[in-house]
N, C-alpha and C positions, 0 to 999 in steps of 0.2 A: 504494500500500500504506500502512496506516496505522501509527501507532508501535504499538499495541496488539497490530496481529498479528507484532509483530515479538519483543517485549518482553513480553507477556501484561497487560500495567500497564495505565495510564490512555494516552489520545491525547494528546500534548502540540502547544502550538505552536510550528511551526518558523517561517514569517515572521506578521507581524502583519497585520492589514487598513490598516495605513500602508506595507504594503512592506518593513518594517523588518524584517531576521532575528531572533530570538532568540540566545541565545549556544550553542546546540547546535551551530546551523549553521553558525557559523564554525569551532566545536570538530570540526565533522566535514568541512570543508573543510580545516584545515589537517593533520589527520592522513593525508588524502588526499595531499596535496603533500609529505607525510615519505615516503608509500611510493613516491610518485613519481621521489622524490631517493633510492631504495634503501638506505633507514635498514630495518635487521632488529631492531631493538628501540630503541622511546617508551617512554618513564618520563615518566608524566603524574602530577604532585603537586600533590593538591587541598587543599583545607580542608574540614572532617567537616560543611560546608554544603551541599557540593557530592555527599555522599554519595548521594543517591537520583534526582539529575543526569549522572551519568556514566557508567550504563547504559544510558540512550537516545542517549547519543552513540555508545559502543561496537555497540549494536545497528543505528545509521545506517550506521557504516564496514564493518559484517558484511553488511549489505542489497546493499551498494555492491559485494561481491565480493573486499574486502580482509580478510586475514586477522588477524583481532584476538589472537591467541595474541601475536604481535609489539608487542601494547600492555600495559605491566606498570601499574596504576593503586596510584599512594600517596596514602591519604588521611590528611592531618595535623590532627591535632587543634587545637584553639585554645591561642594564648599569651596569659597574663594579665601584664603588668608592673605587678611590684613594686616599690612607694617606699616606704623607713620603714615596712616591717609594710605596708601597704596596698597593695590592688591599685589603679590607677591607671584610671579613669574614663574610655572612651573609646567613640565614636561617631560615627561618619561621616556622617550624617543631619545631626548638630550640629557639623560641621568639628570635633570635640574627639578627636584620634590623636594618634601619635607614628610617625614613620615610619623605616623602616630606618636611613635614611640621620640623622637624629637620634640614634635609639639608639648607630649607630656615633661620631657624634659625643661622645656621652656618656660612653661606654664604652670604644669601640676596637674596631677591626673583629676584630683577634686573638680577644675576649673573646666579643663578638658572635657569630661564625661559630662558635666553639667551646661555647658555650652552647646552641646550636641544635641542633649536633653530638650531643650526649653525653645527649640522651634521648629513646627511641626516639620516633618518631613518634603511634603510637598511643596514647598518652599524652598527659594536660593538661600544660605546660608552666607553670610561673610563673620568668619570667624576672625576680630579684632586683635591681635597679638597684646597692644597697649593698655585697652578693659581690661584684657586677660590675666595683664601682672598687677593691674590696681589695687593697693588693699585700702579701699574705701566704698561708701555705700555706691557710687558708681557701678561696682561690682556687683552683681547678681550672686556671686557665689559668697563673695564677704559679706555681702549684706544679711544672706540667710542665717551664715554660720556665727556672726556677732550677735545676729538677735536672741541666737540659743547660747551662747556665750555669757550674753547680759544680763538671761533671765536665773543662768546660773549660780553668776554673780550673787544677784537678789539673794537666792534660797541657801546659799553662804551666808548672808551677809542675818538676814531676819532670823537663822538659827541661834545665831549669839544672843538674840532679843528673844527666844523659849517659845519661839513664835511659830504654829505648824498648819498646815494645809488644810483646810474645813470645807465640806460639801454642806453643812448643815444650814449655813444663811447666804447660799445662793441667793435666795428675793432680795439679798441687799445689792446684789449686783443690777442698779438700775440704772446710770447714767449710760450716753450714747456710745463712749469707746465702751465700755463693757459689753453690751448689748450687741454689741456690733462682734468684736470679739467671741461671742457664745454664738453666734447664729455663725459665724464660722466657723470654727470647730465643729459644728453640727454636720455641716455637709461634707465634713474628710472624708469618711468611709464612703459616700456618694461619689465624688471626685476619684478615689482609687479605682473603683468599678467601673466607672463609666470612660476612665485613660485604657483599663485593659483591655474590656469589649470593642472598643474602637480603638487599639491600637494608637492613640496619639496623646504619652508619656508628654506631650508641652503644655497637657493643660494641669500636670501637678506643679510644673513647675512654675505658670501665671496663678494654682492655688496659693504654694507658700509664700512666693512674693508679698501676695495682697493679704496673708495673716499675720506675714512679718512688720508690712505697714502699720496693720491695724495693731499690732503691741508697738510698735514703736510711739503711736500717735498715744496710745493706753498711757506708756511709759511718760510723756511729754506732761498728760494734765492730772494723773491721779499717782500717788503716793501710798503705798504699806507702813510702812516703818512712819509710827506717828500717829496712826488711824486707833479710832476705837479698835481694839481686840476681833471682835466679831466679824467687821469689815475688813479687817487686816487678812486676816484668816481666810475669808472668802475668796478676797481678791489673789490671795497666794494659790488657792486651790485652780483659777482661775489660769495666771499666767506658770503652773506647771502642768496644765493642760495643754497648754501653748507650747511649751518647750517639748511634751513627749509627741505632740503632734509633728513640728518639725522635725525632731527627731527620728521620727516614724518615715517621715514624708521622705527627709534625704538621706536615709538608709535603704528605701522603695529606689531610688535614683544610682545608689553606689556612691555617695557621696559622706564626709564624713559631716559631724555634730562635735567641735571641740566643746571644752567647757570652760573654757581660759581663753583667750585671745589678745 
């Protein structure tokens, strides 16, 4: 059978007149050996090169009698790195790249992995090199990891005052940053679910931004240390919901949660 009747496309070639496969073949041999190993869902992630390639593979393993609904295909766009305003000149042909393991070198895999993170896929990418060594709120990634930093801080700091974590007078938590605060933490587990079903991890990482905002804003007009007892207590319970949340959130990513900074 040929790929044409299978696909409606062009014929392509699967070995060469040297014997040699193409890279379908092996694409459609190893997806073989996943359902042989009783995997019920491949997440195959391409680059937007491979776009008009990866239906003739999917049409091999449907030929073959295996059920391709169990193949979920992510095609990613291209990344441009940034230096100084400039995108950075690269080509494989002329050995002239930078490779992951560089980048991470440069950067930090924290920075790295989280920058990759936090835009959807479908989307061109221009990854910053100068964001990328920032250590201020400019940074996406410092920003997160200070806010869990800060809140640490805190729960240091109100120990020495015998002061501990209370769910019992939540109803005191009624002004607008609290409020705000509590109705997000509310939708975490909703945001986790709904990044894995549809495969697009940028939107945990537009979640913790805007819960880091909303403690930092917290941090800006309300006070523990100083508060009646009750309210102290509350609001501690409050912002170590916050910290195991981001905690949560950027250990879901691969990314760390210092407690010092």
């Amino acid at each position: 059978m040929k790929l044409s009747q299978l696909t409606g496309g062009e014929d392509k070639v699967i070995v060469k007149a040297t014997g040699e496969p193409t890279y379908r073949l092996p694409d459609v041999a190893y997806h073989i050996t996943k359902f042989e190993r009783g995997y019920d869902l491949m997440v195959d992630i391409f680059g937007s090169d491979h776009n008009a390639t990866y239906p003739d593979v999917l049409a091999g393993v449907k030929a073959l009698g295996y059920d391709t609904n169990k193949i979920k295909v992510l095609i990613h766009q291209f990344v441009t790195i940034m230096d100084g305003g400039e995108a950075v000149k690269m080509s494989t042909r002329k050995a002239n790249y930078i490779t992951l393991d560089e980048l991470i070198d440069e950067a930090g895999s924290d920075v790295v992995r989280y920058f990759f993170n936090m835009r959807n896929i479908t989307s061109h990418m221009n990854f910053d090199l100068a964001l990328a060594k920032k250590q201020s709120d400019e940074n996406p990634v410092f920003y997160l990891q200070y806010a869990h930093a800060r809140i640490c801080s805190i729960e240091r700091n109100v120990a020495a005052e015998n002061l501990t974590a209370s769910v019992e007078n939540l109803q005191l938590l009624s002004s607008e940053e609290e409020q705000q605060l509590l109705k997000k933490l509310h939708h975490f587990k909703s945001e986790v679910l709904q990044c894995a079903e549809q495969f697009e991890v940028h939107q945990l990482c537009t979640y913790l931004e805007e819960l880091a905002g909303l403690f930092h804003r917290f941090y800006t007009f309300r006070r523990i240390l100083g508060e009646e007892r009750k309210l102290a207590e509350a609001r501690l319970a409050l912002i170590s919901a916050v910290r195991t949340v981001l905690k949560n959130g950027l250990t879901i990513l691969g990314v760390s949660a210092p407690d010092r900074m």
